[in-house]
C-alpha positions in Angstrom: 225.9 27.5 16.8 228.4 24.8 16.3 227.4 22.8 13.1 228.4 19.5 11.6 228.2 18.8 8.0 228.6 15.2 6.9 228.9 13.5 3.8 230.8 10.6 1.9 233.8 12.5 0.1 233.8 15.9 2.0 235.1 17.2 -1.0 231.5 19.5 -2.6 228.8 20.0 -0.5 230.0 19.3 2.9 232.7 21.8 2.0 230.8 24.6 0.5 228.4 24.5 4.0 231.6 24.9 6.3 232.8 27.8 4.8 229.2 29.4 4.2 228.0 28.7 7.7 231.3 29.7 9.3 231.4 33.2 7.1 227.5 33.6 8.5 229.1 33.1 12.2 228.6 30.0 13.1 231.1 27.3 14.2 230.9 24.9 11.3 233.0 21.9 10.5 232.6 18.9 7.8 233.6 15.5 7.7 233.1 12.6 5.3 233.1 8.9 6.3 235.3 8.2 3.1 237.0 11.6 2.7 238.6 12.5 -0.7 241.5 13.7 -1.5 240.9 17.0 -2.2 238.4 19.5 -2.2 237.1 20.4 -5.6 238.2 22.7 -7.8 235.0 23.5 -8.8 233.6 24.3 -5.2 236.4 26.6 -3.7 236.1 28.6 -7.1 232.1 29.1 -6.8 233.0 29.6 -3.0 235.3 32.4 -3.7 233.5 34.1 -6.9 231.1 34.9 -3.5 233.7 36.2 -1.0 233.1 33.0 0.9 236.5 31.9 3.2 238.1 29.1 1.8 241.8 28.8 3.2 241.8 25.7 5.4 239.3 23.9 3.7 240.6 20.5 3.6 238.9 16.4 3.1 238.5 15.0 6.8 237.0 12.0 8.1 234.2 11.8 10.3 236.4 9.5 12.7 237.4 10.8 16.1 234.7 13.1 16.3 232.1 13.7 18.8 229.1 14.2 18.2 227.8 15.8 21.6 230.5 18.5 20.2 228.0 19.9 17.9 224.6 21.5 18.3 223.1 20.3 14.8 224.7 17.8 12.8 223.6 18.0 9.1 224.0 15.1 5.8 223.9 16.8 3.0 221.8 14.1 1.4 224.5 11.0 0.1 223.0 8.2 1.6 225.6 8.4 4.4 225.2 5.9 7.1 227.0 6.7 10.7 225.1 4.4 13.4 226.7 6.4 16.1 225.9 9.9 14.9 222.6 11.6 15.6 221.6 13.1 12.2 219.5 16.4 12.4 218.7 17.0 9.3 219.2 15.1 5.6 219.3 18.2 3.2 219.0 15.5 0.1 221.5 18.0 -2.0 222.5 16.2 -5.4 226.3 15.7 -5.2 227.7 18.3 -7.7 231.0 16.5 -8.4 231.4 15.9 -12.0 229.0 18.7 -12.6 229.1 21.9 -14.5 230.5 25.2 -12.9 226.4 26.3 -12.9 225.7 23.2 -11.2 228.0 23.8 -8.1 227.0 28.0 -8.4 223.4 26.3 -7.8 224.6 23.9 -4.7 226.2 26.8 -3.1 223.2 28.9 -3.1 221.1 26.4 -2.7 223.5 25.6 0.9 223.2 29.1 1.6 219.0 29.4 1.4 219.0 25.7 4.0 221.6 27.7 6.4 219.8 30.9 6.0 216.3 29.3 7.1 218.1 27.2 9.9 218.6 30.5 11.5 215.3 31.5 11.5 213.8 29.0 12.8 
């Protein structure tokens, strides 16, 4: 399946369900419609304390893309706003950024149960 994860910064969330869903074998990408600079230090650490892939993992912006690419394209719950992209699902995740290392731990398994149940249904 060939996933989309949006958000504003695509530096947490949006990150964290790229590399989960693509280590679960999907095809998963993530895009922000302001991107940050950087992913957080924070995520790619709780990402890797679970084996989870995160070379390549880099801020991009939603621009360019097209949605028709994609089978289900998911927000990860910041409010984000993109008039010409079909949003599947709003997953409503709390944006971890600024958080405690426990906070993101929860995020990421918290990504990982909302993937998990995608694929069952």
């Amino acid at each position: 399946m060939r996933m989309l994860f949006i958000c504003v910064g695509n530096s947490c969330r949006s990150q964290m369900a790229e590399s989960i869903a693509n280590s679960l074998g999907h095809e998963a990408f993530s895009a922000g419609t302001e991107p940050s600079t950087e992913v957080s230090k924070n995520a790619i650490s709780v990402l890797q304390e679970k084996g989870y892939p995160t070379l390549g993992l880099t801020p991009k912006s939603i621009d360019g893309l097209f949605p028709g690419d994609f089978d289900l394209i998911i927000s990860m719950g910041c409010g984000v706003s993109c008039p010409n992209v079909p949003i599947d699902h709003d997953w409503g995740l709390d944006d971890p950024v600024g958080g405690s290392i426990e906070i993101f731990r929860q995020t990421r398994d918290e990504i990982l149960e909302l993937i998990q149940a995608i694929e069952l249904d």
